[in-house]
Steps between C-alpha positions, in 0.01 A plus 500: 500500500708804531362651128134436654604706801560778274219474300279531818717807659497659162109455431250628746213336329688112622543638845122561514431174342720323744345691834161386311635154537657526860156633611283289351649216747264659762215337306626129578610547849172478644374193277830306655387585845854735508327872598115595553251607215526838751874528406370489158228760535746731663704435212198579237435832685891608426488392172168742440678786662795445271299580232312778635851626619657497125215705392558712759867536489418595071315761649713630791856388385493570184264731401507725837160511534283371799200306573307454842227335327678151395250289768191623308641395177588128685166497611368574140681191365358267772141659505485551161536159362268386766216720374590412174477102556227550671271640221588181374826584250779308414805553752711594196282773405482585854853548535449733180252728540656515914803661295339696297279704741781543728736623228202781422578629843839483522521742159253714691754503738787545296303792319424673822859460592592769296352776691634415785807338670722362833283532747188641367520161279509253806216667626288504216560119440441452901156611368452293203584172729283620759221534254563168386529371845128654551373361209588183598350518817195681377376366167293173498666304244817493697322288790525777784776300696611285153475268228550103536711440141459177496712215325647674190435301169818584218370487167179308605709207567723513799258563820762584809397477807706633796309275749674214358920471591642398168302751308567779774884423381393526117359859557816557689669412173306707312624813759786427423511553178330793469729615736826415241317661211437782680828561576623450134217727422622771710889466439381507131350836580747670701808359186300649239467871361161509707713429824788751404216777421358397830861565684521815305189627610548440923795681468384833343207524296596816330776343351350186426302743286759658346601160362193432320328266850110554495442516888099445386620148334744392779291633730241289388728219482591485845157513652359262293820248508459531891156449523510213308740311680281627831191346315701120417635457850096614640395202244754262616376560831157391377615190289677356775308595851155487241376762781529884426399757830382865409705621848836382428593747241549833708786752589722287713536237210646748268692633741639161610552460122711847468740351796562180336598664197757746696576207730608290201690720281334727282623457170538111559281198378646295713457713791122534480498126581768572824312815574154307541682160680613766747213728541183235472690139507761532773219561764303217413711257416777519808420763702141429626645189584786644712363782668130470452268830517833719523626400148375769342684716763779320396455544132411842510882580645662291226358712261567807675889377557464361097406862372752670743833256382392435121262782378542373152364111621613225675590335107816709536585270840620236236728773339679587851528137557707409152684819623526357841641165336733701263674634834544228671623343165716744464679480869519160513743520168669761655605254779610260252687732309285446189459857283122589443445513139365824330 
């Protein structure tokens, strides 16, 4: 028992695995009658954010670059594969050619990036999702208000239909482990000489340089990497509420999206999951309940008080805890006269 401890404390990859596992217990709660499929759905919509927030912390965390366009690229997932299935393709190919369009504009992006920077940057991608946002709302394929999805056929076998309560838990499931593999996926990244280049580059691009780092390549790297992720959690959205809206996708979702990344812990995988419970999930799954149409009142002066007490994320709370425990530890030995070791 104890060497499996240490395997899972000592391997990042297992701890995702096992929160993967832990979560995916939200799927059978509402079949046994234990929480409501709404629980659930509030529960789906984290799990897409967490994804859109890893992309986004790639970009902002470890590349020190910004985006105010992630909502367009979320709405190009779940529009996108709409449009696609509904010219009658296979959701598969969908998915693909989703990716591949918005992976075109994210190197447009990440080529445009290089004439300009910090601010000048979050402006110009305000722009792009703005666009995107109007194009949505404008151009007749997209429906005007949306596109009904539909029940999503895998492999032109397995028809899901979210209508139906044990195959709303199935495409639950299938969030969830997306949601694992795309947190392997992006601790993969950030571990490998394409993360370290990345970390090189946010803190000084000239000497990134000087070391032999294209900032065109990483550049690149970043956008795209983050737009991708944006792009999977808008087609998660779309597999599981089979629904995608051309309004959703506008400033105050990628600015919602920024604050659960800060809120969470930049740096942190685990924090973009805290980040979002706190930000999106904490309102709707406790306080609504509690203090109704003030909750978000309420929320709004958590995160101010979480960004004024941890400005690196609330993930670091667990850290002054095991600190916390370590003292009293420590002075309850001292009353017994036992000598702290180390």
């Amino acid at each position: 028992m104890t060497s499996w401890l240490k395997k899972i404390q000592q391997s990042p990859r297992l701890q995702f695995i096992l929160f993967g596992v832990l979560l995916s217990s939200m799927a059978i709660l509402p079949l046994l009658g234990v929480v409501r499929s709404s629980t659930m759905s509030i529960y789906a919509y984290i799990i897409i954010y967490t994804v859109v927030a890893l992309g986004l912390n790639l970009l902002l965390g470890f590349s020190g670059l910004i985006s105010l366009g992630t909502a367009g690229f979320m709405g190009a997932g779940a529009l996108g594969i709409g449009v696609f299935m509904n010219m009658g393709l296979p959701f598969e190919l969908a998915v693909v050619l989703t990716l591949l369009v918005s992976a075109m504009i994210g190197a447009f992006i990440g080529l445009f990036s290089l004439r300009v920077n910090s601010i000048y940057l979050a402006i110009a991608t305000l722009f792009v999702g703005e666009i995107l946002r109007q194009i949505y709302s404008q151009v007749a394929i997209f429906g005007g208000e949306g596109i009904n999805i539909g029940p999503v056929r895998f492999f032109g076998l397995i028809e899901l239909n979210r209508s139906l309560r044990p195959e709303r838990s199935l495409i639950f499931l299938i969030l969830v482990i997306v949601l694992v593999v795309m947190m392997i996926v992006a601790y993969n990244i950030v571990k490998s000489s394409t993360g370290r280049a990345l970390m090189a580059m946010s803190r000084s691009e000239n000497a990134a340089q000087a070391m032999g780092v294209s900032i065109l390549k990483y550049r690149l790297t970043a956008f795209i990497t983050a737009t991708l992720f944006a792009t999977i959690g808008g087609i998660l959205y779309g597999i599981y509420f089979q629904d995608a809206p051309t309004r959703q996708w506008d400033l105050n979702l990628s600015l919602f999206l920024i604050a659960m990344v800060v809120v969470g812990g930049i740096k942190s995988f685990f924090g973009m999951f805290l980040g979002v419970f706190i930000v999106h999930g904490l309102s709707d799954l406790f306080l609504k309940d509690w203090l109704g149409d003030v909750s978000f009142i309420f929320s709004g002066v958590l995160i101010i008080v979480v960004i004024l007490f941890y400005p690196y994320g609330t993930v670091h709370i667990w850290v002054d805890f095991k600190r916390f425990l370590k003292y009293i530890k420590s002075k309850i030995d001292k009353r017994k006269g036992v000598t702290p070791r180390g």
